[in-house]
One Martini backbone bead per residue (centre of mass of N, CA, C, O) as a GRO file, in nm:
protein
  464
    1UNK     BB    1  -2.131  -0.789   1.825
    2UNK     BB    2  -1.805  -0.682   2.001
    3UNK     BB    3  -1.868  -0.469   2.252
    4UNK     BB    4  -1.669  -0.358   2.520
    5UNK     BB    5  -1.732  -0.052   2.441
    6UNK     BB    6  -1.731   0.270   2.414
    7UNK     BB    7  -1.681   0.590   2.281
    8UNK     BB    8  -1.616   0.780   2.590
    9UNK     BB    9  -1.609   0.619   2.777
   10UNK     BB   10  -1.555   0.570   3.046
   11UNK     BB   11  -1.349   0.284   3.105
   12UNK     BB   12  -1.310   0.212   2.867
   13UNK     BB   13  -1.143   0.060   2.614
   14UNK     BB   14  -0.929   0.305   2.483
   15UNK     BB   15  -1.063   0.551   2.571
   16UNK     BB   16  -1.002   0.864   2.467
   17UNK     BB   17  -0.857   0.976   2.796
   18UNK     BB   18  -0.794   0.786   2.994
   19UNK     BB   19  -0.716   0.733   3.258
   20UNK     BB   20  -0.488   0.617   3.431
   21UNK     BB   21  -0.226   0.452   3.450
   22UNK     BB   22  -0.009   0.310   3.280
   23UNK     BB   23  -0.068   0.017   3.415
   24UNK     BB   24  -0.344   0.024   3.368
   25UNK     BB   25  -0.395   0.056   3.118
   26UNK     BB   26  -0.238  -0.177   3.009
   27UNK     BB   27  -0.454  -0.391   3.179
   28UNK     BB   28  -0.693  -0.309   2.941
   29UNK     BB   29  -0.541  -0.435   2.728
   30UNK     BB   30  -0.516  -0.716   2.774
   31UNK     BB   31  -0.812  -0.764   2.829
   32UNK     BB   32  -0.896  -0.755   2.541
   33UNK     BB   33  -0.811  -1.081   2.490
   34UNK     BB   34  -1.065  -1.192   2.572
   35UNK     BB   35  -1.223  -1.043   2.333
   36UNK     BB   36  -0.979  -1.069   2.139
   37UNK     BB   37  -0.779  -1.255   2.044
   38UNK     BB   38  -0.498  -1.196   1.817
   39UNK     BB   39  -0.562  -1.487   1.662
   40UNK     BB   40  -0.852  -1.427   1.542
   41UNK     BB   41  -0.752  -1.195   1.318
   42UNK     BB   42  -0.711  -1.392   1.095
   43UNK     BB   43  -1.068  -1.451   1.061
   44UNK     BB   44  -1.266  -1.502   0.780
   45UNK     BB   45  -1.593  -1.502   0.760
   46UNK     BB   46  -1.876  -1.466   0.568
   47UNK     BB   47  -2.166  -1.354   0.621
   48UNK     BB   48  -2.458  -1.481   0.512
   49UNK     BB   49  -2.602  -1.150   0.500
   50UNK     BB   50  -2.431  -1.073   0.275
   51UNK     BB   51  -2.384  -0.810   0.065
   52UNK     BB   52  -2.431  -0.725  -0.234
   53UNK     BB   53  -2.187  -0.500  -0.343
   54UNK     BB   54  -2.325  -0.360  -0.569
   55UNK     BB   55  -2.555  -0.273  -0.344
   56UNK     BB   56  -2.363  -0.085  -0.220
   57UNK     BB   57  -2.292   0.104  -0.423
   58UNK     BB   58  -2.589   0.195  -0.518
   59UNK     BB   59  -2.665   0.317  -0.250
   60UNK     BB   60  -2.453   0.554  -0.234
   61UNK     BB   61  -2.543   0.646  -0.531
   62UNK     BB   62  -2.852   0.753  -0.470
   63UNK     BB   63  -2.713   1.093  -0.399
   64UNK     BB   64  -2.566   1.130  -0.646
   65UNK     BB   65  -2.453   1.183  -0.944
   66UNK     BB   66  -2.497   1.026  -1.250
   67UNK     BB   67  -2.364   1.096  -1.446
   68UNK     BB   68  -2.084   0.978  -1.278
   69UNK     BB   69  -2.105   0.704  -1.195
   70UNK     BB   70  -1.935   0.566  -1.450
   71UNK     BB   71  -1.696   0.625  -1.384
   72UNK     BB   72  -1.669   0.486  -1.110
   73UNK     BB   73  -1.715   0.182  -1.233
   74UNK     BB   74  -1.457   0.211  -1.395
   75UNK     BB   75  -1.236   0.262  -1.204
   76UNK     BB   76  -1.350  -0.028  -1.060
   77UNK     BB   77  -1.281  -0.183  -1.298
   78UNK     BB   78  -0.959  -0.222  -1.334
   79UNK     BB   79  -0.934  -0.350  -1.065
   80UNK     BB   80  -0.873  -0.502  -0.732
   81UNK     BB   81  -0.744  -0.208  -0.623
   82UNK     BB   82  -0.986  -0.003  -0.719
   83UNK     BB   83  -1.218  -0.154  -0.579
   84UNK     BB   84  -1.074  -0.116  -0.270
   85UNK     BB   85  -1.088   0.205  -0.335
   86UNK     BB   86  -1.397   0.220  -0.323
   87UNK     BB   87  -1.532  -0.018  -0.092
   88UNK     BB   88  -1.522   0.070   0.157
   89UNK     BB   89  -1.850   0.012   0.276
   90UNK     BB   90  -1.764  -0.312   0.248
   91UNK     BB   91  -1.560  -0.361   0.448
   92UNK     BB   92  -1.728  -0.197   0.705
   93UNK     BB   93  -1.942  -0.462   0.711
   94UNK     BB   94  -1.728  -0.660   0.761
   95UNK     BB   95  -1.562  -0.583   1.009
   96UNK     BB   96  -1.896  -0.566   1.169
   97UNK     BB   97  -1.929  -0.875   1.212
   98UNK     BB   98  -1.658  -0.870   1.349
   99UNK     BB   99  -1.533  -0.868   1.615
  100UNK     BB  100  -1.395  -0.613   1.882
  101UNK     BB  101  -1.136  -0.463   2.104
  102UNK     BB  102  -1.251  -0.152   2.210
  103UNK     BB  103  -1.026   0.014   2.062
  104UNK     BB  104  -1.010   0.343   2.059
  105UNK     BB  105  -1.020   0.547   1.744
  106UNK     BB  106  -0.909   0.744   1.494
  107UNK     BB  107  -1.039   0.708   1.218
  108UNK     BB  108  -0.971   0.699   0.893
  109UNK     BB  109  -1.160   0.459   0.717
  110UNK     BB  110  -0.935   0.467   0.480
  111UNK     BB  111  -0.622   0.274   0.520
  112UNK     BB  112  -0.473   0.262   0.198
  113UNK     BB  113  -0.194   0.333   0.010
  114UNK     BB  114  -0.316   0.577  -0.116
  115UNK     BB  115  -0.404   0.757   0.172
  116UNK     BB  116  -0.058   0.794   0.127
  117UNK     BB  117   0.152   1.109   0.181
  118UNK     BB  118   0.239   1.399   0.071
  119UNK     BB  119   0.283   1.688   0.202
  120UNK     BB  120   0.245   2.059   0.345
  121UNK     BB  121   0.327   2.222   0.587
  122UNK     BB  122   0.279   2.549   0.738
  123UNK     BB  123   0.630   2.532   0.711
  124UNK     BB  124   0.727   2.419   0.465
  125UNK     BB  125   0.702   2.132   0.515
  126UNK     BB  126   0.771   1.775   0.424
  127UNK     BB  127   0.533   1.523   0.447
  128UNK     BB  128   0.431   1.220   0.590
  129UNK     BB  129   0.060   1.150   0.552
  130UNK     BB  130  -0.218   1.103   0.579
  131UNK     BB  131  -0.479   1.234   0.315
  132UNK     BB  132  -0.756   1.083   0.401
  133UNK     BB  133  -1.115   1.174   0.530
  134UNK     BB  134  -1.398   1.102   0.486
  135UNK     BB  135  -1.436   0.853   0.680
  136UNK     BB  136  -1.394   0.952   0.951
  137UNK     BB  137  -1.395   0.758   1.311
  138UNK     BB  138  -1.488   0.651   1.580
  139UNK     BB  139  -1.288   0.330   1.644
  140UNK     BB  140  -1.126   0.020   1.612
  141UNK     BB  141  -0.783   0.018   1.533
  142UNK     BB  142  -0.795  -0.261   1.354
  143UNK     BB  143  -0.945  -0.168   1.096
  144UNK     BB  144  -0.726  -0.011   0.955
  145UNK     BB  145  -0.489  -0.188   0.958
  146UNK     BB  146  -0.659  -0.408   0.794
  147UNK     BB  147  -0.681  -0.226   0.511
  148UNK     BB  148  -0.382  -0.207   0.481
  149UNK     BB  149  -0.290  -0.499   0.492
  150UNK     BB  150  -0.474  -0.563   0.217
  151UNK     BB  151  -0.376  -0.367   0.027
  152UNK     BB  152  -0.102  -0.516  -0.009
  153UNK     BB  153  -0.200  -0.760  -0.107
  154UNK     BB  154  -0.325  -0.678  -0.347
  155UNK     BB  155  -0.091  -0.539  -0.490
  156UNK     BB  156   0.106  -0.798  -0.465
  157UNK     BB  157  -0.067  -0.944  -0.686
  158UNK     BB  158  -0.082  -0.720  -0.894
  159UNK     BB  159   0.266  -0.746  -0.913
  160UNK     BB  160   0.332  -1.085  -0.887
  161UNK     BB  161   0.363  -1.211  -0.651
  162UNK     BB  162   0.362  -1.386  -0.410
  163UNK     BB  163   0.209  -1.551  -0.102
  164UNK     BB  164   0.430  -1.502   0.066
  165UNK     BB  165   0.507  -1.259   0.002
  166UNK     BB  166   0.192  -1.092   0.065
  167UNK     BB  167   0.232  -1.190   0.361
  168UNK     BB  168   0.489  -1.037   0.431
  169UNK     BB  169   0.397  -0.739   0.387
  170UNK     BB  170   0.124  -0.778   0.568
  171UNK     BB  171   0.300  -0.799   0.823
  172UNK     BB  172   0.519  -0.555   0.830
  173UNK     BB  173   0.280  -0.337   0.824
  174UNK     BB  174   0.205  -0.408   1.120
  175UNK     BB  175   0.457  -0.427   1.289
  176UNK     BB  176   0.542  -0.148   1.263
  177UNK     BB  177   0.277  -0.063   1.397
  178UNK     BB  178   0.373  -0.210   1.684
  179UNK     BB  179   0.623  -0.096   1.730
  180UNK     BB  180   0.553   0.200   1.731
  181UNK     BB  181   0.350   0.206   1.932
  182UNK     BB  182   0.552   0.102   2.173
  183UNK     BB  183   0.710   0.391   2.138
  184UNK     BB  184   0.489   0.554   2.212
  185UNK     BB  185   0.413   0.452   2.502
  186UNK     BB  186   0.657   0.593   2.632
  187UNK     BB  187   0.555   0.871   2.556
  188UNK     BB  188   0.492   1.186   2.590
  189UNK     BB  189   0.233   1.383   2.474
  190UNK     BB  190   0.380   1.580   2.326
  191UNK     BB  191   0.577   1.408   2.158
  192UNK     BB  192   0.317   1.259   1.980
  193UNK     BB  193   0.206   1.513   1.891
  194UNK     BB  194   0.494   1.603   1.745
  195UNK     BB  195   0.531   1.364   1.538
  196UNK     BB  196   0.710   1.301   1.242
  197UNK     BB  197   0.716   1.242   0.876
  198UNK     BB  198   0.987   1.335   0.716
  199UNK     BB  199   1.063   1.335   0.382
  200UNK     BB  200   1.397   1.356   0.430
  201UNK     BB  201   1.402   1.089   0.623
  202UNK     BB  202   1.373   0.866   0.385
  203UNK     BB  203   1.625   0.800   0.225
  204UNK     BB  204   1.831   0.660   0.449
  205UNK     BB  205   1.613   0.391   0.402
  206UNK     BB  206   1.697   0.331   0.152
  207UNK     BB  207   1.891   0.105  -0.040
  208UNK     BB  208   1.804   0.143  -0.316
  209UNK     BB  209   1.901   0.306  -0.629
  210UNK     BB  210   1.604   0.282  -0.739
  211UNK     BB  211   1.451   0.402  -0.505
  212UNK     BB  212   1.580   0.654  -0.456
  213UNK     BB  213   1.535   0.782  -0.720
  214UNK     BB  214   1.193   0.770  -0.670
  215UNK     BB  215   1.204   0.934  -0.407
  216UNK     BB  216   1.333   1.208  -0.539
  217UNK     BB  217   1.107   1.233  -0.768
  218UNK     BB  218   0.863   1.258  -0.574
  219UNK     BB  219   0.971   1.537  -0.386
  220UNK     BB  220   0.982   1.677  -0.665
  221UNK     BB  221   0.701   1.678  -0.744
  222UNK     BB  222   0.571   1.800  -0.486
  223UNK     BB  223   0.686   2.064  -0.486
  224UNK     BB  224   0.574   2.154  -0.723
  225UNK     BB  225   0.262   2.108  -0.647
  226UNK     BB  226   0.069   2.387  -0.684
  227UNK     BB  227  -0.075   2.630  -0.765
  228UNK     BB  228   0.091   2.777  -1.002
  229UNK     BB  229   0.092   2.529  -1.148
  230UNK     BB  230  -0.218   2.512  -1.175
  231UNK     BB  231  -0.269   2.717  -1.337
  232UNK     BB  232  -0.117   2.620  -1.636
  233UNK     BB  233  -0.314   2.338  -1.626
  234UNK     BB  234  -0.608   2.472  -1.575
  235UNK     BB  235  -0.600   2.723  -1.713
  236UNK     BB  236  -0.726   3.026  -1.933
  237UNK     BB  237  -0.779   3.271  -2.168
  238UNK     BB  238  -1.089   3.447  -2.191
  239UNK     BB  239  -1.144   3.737  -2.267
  240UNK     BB  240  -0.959   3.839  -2.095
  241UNK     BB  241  -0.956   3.597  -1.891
  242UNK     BB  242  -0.953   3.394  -1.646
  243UNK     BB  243  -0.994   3.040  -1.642
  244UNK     BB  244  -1.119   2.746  -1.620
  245UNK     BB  245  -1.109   2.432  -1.792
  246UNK     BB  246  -1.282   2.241  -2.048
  247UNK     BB  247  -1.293   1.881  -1.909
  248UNK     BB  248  -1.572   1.668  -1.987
  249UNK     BB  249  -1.668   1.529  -1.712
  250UNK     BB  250  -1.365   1.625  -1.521
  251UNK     BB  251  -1.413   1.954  -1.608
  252UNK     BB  252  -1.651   2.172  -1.534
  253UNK     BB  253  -1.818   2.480  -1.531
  254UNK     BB  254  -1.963   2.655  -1.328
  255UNK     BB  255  -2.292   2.728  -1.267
  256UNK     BB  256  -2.502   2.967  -1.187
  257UNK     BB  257  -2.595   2.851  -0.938
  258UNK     BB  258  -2.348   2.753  -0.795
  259UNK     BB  259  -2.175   3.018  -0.812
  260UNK     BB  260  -2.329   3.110  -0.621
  261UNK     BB  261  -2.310   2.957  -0.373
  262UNK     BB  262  -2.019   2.981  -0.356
  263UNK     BB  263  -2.019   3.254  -0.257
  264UNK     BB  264  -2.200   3.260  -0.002
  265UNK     BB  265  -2.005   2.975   0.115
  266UNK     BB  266  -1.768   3.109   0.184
  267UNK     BB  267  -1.851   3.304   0.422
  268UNK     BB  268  -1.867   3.043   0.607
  269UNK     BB  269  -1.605   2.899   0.599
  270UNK     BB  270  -1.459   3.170   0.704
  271UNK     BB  271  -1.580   3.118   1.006
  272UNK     BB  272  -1.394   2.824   1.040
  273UNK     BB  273  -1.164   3.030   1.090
  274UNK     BB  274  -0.915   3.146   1.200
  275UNK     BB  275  -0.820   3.442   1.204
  276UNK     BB  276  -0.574   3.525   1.058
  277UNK     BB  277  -0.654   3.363   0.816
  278UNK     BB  278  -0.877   3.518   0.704
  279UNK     BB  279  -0.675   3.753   0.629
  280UNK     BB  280  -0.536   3.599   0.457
  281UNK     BB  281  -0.773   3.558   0.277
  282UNK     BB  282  -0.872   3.837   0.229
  283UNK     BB  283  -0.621   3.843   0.018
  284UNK     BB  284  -0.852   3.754  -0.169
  285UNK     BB  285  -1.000   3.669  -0.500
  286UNK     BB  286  -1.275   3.585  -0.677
  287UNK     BB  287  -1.224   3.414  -1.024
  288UNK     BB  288  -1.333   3.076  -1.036
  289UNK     BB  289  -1.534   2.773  -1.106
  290UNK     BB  290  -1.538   2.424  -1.068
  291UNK     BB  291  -1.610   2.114  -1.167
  292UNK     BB  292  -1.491   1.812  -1.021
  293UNK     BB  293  -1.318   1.495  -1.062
  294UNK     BB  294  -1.244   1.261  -0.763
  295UNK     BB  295  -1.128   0.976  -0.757
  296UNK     BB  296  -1.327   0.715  -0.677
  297UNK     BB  297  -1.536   0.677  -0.476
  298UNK     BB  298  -1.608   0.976  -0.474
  299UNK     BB  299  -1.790   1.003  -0.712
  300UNK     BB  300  -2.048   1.185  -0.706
  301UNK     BB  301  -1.992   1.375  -0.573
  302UNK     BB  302  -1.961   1.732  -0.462
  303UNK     BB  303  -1.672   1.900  -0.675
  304UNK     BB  304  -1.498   2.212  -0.629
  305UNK     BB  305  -1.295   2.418  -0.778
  306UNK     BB  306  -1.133   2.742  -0.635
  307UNK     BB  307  -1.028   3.055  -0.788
  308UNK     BB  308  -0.784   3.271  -0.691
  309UNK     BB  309  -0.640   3.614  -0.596
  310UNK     BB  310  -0.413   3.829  -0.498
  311UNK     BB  311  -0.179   4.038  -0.595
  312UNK     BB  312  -0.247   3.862  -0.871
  313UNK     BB  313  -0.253   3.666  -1.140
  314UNK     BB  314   0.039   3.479  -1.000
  315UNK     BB  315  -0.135   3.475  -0.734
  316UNK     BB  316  -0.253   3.185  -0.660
  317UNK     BB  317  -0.546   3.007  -0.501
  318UNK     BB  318  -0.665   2.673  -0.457
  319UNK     BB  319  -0.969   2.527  -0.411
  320UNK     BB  320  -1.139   2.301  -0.228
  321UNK     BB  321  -1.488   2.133  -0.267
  322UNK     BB  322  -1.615   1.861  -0.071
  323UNK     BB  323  -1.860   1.650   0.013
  324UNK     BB  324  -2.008   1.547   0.295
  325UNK     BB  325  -2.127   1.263   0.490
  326UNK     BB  326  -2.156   1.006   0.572
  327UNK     BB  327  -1.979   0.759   0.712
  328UNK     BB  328  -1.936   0.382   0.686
  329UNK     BB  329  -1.935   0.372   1.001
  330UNK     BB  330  -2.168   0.452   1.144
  331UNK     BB  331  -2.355   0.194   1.086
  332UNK     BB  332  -2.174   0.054   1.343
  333UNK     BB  333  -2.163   0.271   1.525
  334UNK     BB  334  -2.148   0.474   1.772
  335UNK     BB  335  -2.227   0.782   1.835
  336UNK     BB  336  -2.066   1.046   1.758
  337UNK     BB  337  -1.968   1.419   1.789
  338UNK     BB  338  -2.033   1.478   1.498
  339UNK     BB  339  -2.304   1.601   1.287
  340UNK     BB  340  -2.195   1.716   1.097
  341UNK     BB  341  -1.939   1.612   0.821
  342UNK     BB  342  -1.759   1.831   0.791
  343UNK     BB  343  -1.638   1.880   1.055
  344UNK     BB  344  -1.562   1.529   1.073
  345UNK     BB  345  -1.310   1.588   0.913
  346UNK     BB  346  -1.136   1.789   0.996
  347UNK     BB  347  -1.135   1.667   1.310
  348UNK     BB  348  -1.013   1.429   1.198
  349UNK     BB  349  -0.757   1.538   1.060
  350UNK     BB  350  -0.634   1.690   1.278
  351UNK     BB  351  -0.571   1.475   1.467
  352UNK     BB  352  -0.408   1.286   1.267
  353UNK     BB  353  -0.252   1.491   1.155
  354UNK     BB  354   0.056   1.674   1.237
  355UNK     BB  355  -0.011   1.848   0.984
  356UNK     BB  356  -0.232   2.126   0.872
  357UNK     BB  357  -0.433   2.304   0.648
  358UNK     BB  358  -0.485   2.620   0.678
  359UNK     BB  359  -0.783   2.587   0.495
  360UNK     BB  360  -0.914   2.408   0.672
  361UNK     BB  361  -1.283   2.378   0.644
  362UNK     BB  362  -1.630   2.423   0.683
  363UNK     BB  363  -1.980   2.399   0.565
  364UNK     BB  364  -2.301   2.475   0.433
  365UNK     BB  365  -2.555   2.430   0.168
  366UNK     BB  366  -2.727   2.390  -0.056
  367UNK     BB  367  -2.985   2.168   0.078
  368UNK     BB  368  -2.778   2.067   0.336
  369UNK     BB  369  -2.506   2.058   0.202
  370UNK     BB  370  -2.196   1.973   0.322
  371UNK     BB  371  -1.857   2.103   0.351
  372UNK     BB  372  -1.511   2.088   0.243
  373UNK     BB  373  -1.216   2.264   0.284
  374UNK     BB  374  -0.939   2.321   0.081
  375UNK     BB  375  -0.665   2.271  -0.094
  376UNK     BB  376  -0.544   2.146  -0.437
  377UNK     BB  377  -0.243   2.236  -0.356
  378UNK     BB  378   0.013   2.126  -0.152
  379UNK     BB  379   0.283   1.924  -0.191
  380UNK     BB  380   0.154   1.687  -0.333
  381UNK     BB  381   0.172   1.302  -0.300
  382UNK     BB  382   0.255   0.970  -0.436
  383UNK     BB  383   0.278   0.682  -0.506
  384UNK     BB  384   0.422   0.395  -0.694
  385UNK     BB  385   0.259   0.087  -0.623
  386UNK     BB  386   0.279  -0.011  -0.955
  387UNK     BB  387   0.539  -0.223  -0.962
  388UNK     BB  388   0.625  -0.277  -0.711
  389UNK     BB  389   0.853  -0.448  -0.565
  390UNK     BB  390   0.869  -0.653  -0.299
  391UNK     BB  391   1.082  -0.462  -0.130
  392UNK     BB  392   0.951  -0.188  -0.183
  393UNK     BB  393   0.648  -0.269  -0.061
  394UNK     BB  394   0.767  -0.340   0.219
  395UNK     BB  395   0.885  -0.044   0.293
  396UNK     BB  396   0.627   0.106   0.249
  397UNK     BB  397   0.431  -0.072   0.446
  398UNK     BB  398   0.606   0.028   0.709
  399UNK     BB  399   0.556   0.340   0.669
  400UNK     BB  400   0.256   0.335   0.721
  401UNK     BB  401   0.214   0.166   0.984
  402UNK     BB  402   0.396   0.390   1.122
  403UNK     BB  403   0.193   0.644   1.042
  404UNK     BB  404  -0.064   0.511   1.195
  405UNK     BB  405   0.020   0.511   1.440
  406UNK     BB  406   0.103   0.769   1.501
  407UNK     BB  407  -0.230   0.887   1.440
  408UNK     BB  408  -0.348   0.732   1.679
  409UNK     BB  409  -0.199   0.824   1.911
  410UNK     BB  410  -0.336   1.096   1.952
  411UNK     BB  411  -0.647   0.976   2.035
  412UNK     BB  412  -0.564   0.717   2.187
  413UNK     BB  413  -0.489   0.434   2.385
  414UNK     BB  414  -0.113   0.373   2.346
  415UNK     BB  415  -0.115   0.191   2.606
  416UNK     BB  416  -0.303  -0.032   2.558
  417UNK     BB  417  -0.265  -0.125   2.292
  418UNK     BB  418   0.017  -0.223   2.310
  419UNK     BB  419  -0.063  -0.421   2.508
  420UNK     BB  420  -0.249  -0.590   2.328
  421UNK     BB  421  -0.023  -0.679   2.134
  422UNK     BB  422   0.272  -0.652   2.243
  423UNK     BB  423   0.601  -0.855   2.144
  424UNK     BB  424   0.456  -1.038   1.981
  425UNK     BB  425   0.348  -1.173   1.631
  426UNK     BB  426   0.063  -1.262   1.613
  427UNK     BB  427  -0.094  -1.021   1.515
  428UNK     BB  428   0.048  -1.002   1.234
  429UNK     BB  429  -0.024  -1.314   1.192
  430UNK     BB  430  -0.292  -1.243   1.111
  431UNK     BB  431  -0.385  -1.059   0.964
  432UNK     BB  432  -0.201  -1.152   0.717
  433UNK     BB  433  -0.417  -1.412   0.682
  434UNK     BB  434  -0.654  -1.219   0.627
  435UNK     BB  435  -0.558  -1.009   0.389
  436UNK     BB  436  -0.555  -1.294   0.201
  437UNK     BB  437  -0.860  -1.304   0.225
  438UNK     BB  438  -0.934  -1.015   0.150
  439UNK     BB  439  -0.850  -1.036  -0.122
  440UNK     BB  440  -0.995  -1.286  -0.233
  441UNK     BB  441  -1.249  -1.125  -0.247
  442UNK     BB  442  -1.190  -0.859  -0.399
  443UNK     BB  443  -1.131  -1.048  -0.641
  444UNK     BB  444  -1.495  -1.120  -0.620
  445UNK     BB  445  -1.623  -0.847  -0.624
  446UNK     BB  446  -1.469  -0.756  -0.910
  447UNK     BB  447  -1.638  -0.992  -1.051
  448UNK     BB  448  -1.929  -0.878  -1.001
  449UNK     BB  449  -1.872  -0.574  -1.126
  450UNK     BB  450  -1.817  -0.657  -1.423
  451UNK     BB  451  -2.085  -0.869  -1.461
  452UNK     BB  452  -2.284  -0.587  -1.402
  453UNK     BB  453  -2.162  -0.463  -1.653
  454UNK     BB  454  -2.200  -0.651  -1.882
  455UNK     BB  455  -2.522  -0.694  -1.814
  456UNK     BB  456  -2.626  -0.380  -1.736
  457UNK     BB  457  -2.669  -0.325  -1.438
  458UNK     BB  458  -2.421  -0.105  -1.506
  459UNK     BB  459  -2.257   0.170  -1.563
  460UNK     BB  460  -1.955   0.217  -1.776
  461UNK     BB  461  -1.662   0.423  -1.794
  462UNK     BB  462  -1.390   0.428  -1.958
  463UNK     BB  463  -1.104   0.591  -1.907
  464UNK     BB  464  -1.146   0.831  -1.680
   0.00000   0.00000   0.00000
């Protein structure tokens, strides 16, 4: 593997913080393209040694909890792009194979189209911006780039579009991502922290009258999105009592073990936050909580909702408690600066969005499994990327590219970085070239996960 670089060491290519004028970074970005020219991005010939797909799901599946598991490959086996999200840990050894630009920046870890969505910020204003952050670390900044432009392709051919069309999106979306990066590398560095994509400044940008409807749609139902919302819908009244309701195997009541211990381990959260918060926190009562399954990758892993009390029993507040673990990036790049795994999630989210949820925390559990806490509902939304036309998912994916330039820049050095791109497209169709190689895999490693689940090799759960 081709490391021209450390993260975090001076003088690095790209390292966060690097030092030196404008002309000397943009110098050292172009410096990159000797250890790695823009055009070699194409190029994606797997490994020899590559690892069979379903060995490296079943190492993950190692330490999580097993009656789950059967769910994740349930999820994993729906389609070609349910398997690319899951497979965050496939992907990060493919990438690790192959040179890389030494141009560091906070990794999202898992930048596919669906981990791109709406939230609202502090001051309850709707943003557009990366929303998991589980695999987050730092490493070079076109591993992201390379999942999102790949995430397009399988998405466009999954929705019936042809191979012109499916290269064409993500191209887009690296385009998007290069010219942001280009804009951002002009702007002071306060304005770059201050930058945010407003969720009511997509609209104007929307051409058609059907994506028009589809996107206020989206606004209004993230709006809707509440902990009250999630009241009516999670809960019920049992013995005169409010309870999370139970809906086995995907929200069973948390044990009496667990029960303890989530209260143990609340007050270990509260002291990961401002003293503020803090203050706001204590104005709630812990009321019930439940085991949930979430997402696809994630399955197996331990994750729980715990249900709060405000002024009253109308007044409630969802917390979500998730296990964080190794980043599946961690055993390809040089050592991180966070041992905690739920620390490194957090400040990992801090660093990407414009602006992060009031109660992300971190601390440790029982048996020292890491875990953070955030909203488990806070006017979250996601596209519909299924059944996008070609137009409609062109422009999703310029969004996205937009919004991860957006999110590198905050903690790369995004004058290299813009400097390494350029201002030609080589950069742009280059990945997008990958990017259809590497659906072409996906679309063969979710065929070897079949024929394991066919052969009873791995048990999975249909429809759950």
């Amino acid at each position: 593997m081709n490391t021209p670089g450390t993260p975090g060491t001076p003088g690095a290519p790209g390292a966060p913080g690097s030092p030196g004028t404008p002309a000397a970074r943009a110098d050292r970005g172009r410096a990159a393209r000797k250890h790695v020219p823009r055009s070699a991005h194409a190029v994606w010939i797997p490994s020899a040694d590559r690892p069979d797909p379903v060995a490296v799901l079943e190492r993950q599946g190692r330490d999580r909890l097993s009656e789950l598991l059967p769910i994740r490959y349930g999820r994993m086996s729906a389609s070609p792009f349910a398997f690319l999200r899951g497979a965050a840990a496939v992907m990060a050894a493919d990438l690790a194979a192959q040179p890389h630009t030494g141009l560091i920046v906070q990794l999202c870890g898992d930048a596919h189209l669906l981990n791109f969505g709406l939230y609202a910020s502090p001051e309850r204003s709707l943003l557009f911006d990366l929303n998991d952050f589980d695999e987050t670390f730092p490493g070079p900044f076109e591993w992201d780039v390379k999942r999102l432009a790949a995430s397009v392709a399988v998405a466009s051919r999954e929705n019936g579009h042809s191979e012109a069309q499916a290269h064409r999106a993500a191209g887009e979306a690296v385009t998007a991502y290069r010219t942001a990066m280009r804009e951002l590398a002009r702007m002071g560095e306060l304005e770059v922290w201050y930058a945010r994509v407003d969720a009511d400044s997509l609209l104007p940008a929307v051409r058609s009258a059907r994506h028009r409807r589809q996107v206020q749609s989206s606004l209004a139902r993230a709006r809707r999105r509440t902990s009250l919302q999630a009241l009516g819908k999670l809960t019920e009244v049992v013995d005169g009592r409010l309870r999370i309701v139970h809906d086995p195997p995907l929200l069973e009541p948390a044990g009496a073990p667990d029960m303890a211990g989530l209260r143990k381990i609340f007050s270990d959260y509260r002291s990961t936050l401002s003293e503020e918060r803090r203050v706001l926190l204590d104005r709630y009562r812990f009321v019930d909580a439940a085991r949930k399954v979430v997402g696809v990758g994630s399955v197996g892993m331990r994750c729980f909702i715990v249900l709060l009390a405000g002024r009253d029993a109308d007044d409630p507040l969802f917390l979500q408690i998730k296990e964080a673990r190794t980043s599946v990036l961690e055993e390809h790049l040089p050592q991180g600066p966070y041992v905690h795994p739920g620390r490194r999630v957090v400040v990992g989210q801090r660093l990407l969005q414009a602006a992060s949820d009031i109660f992300l925390g971190w601390m440790s559990g029982p048996q020292g499994r890491a875990y953070y806490w955030r909203q488990l509902r806070d006017m979250k939304g996601s596209a519909g990327v299924a059944g996008m036309s070609p137009a409609d998912l062109r422009a999703y994916a310029r969004l996205c590219g937009t919004t991860l330039a957006r999110a590198h820049a905050r903690s790369g050095d995004r004058i290299a970085i813009a400097a390494y791109l350029g201002g030609a497209d080589t950069f742009d169709q280059a990945v997008a070239d990958f990017a259809l190689a590497y659906a072409t895999r996906t679309t063969t490693d979710h065929a070897t996960l079949c024929a394991a689940i066919a052969a009873g090799v791995v048990r999975a759960s249909p429809g759950e």
